[in-house]
C-alpha positions in Angstrom: -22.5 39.6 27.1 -20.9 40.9 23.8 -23.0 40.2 20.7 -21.1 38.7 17.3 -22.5 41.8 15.5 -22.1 45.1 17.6 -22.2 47.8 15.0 -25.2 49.0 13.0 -23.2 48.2 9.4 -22.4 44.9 10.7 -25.6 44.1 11.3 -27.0 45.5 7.8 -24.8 43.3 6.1 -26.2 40.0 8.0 -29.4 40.8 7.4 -28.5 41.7 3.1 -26.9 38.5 3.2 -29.9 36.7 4.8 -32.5 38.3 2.3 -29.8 37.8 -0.4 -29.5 34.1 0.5 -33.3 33.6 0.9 -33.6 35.2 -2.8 -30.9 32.6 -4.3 -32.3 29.8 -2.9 -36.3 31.1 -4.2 -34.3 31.6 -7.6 -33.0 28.3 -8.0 -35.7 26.1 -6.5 -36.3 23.6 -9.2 -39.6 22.0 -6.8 -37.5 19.0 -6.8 -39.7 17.0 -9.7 -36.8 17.6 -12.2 -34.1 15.9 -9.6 -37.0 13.0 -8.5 -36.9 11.9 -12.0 -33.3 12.3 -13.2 -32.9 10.0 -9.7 -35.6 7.4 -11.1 -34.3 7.4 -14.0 -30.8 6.3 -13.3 -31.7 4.1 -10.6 -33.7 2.4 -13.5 -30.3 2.3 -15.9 -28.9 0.9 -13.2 -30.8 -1.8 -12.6 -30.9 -2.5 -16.4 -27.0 -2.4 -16.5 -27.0 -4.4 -13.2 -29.4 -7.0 -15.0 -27.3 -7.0 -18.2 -24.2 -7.8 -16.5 -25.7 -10.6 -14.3 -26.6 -12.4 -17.2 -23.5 -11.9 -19.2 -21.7 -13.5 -16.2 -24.4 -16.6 -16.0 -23.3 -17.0 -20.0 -19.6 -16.9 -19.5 -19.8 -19.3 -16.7 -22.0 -21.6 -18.4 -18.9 -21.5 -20.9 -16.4 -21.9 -19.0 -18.0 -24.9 -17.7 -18.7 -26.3 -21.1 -15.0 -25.8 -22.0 -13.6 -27.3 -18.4 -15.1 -30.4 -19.8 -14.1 -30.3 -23.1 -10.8 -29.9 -22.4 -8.2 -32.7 -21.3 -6.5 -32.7 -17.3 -3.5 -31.1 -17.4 -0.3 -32.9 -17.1 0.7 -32.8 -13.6 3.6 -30.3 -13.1 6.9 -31.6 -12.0 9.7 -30.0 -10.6 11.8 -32.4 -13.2 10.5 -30.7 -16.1 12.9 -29.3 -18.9 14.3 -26.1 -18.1 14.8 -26.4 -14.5 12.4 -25.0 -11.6 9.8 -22.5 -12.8 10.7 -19.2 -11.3 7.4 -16.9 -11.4 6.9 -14.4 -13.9 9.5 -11.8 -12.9 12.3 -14.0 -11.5 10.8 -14.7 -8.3 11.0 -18.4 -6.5 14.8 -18.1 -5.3 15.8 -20.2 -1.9 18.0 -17.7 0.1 21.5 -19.7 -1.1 23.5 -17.3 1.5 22.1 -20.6 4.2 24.5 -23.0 2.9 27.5 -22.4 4.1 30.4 -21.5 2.1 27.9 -18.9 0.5 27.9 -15.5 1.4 25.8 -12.8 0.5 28.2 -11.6 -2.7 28.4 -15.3 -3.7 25.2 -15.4 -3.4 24.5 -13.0 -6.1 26.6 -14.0 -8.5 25.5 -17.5 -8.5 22.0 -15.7 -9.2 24.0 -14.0 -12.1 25.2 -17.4 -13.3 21.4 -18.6 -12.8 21.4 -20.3 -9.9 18.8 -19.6 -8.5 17.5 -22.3 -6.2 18.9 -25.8 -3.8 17.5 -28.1 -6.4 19.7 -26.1 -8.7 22.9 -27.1 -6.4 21.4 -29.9 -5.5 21.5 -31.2 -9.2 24.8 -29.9 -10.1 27.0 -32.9 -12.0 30.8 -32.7 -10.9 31.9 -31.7 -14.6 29.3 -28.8 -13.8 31.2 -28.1 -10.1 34.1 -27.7 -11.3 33.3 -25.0 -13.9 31.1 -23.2 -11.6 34.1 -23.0 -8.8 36.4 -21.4 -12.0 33.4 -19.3 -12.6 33.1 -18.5 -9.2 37.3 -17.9 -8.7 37.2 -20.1 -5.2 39.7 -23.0 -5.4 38.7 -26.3 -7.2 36.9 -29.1 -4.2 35.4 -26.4 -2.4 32.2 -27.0 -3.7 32.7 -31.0 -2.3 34.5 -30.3 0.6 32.2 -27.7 2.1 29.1 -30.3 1.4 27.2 -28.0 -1.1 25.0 -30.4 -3.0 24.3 -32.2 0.9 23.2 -28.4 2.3 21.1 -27.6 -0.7 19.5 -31.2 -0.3 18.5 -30.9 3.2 17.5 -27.0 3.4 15.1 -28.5 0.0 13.6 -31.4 2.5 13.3 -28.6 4.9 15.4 -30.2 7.5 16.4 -27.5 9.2 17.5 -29.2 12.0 20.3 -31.9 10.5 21.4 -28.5 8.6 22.3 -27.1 11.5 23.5 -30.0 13.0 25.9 -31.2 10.5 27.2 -27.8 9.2 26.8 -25.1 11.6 
C-alpha cells in the first residue's frame, strides 16, 4: 500500500501546514459572541424593515380602495372607438393578413407599412378607400372586390375558420 506522503520533506510540510493551520484558526477565533450579535441584530432590522413595509402596503391598499370608489366606471372599451383598433404599446395586436388570400407575405408588409394592420381594418375599408389602397398597393383596380377581401377579413374576425376555407381556399 503506497502512502500519499512517502518522503520525510513531504511529510514535514503536512505537518507545518497542520500546526500552521491550527495557529490561524487560534488567531482569528473571535469566540463567536461578536458574530451571535451582528446575526441578532440584523435579524431584528429585518423584522423592523419587514414590519415597516407591511404596513406601508396595508396604507396604500386602504388607498387604493378609497380611490376605486371615488372614482367613476370606466367607459366600456369598444373596438369602434376613434382611431381604429388599439394595437398594444409597441405595435403589437396585428391578425396575420398573409390568411386572406390575395395576400402574400410581401403584401402583407406593406399593408403594415400603409397601417393596416388588422381584418377589422379591411373589413372597414370604404370603396373610395379600396381603390386608393389597390394604386398604393400597384395590383390592378377590382382586385380587392373580386378576390373577396373585405368578406375574408370578416370571417377570419368571427373566427370562422371553416366558411374561410370553404369559400376561398
Amino acid at each position: 500500500m503506497a502512502l500519499p506522503f512517502e518522503t520525510a520533506t513531504q511529510l514535514a510540510g503536512l505537518g507545518l501546514t497542520l500546526v500552521g493551520g491550527w495557529f490561524l484558526g487560534l488567531a482569528s477565533r473571535s469566540g463567536g459572541a461578536k458574530w451571535r450579535e451582528r446575526y441578532q441584530d440584523e435579524e431584528l432590522e429585518h423584522a423592523r424593515y419587514r414590519d415597516e413595509a407591511e404596513h406601508r402596503i396595508r396604507a396604500l391598499e386602504g388607498e387604493l380602495k378609497m380611490l376605486r370608489t371615488q372614482a367613476p366606471a370606466p367607459a366600456p372599451a369598444t373596438e369602434d372607438t376613434p382611431g381604429g383598433a388599439w394595437r398594444g404599446w409597441f405595435g403589437w395586436g396585428r391578425d396575420n393578413l398573409a390568411r386572406i388570400r390575395g395576400i402574400d407575405e410581401a403584401r402583407e408588409k406593406r399593408l403594415n407599412e400603409l397601417g393596416i394592420k388588422t381584418y377589422r381594418e379591411i373589413e372597414k375599408l370604404a370603396p373610395d378607400d379600396e381603390a386608393a389602397l389597390e394604386q398604393r398597393l400597384d395590383v390592378p383596380a377590382g382586385t380587392i372586390g373580386e378576390q373577396g377581401w373585405r368578406e375574408q377579413a370578416a370571417l377570419l374576425r368571427a373566427g370562422n375558420e371553416r366558411a374561410h376555407a370553404e369559400k376561398f381556399s
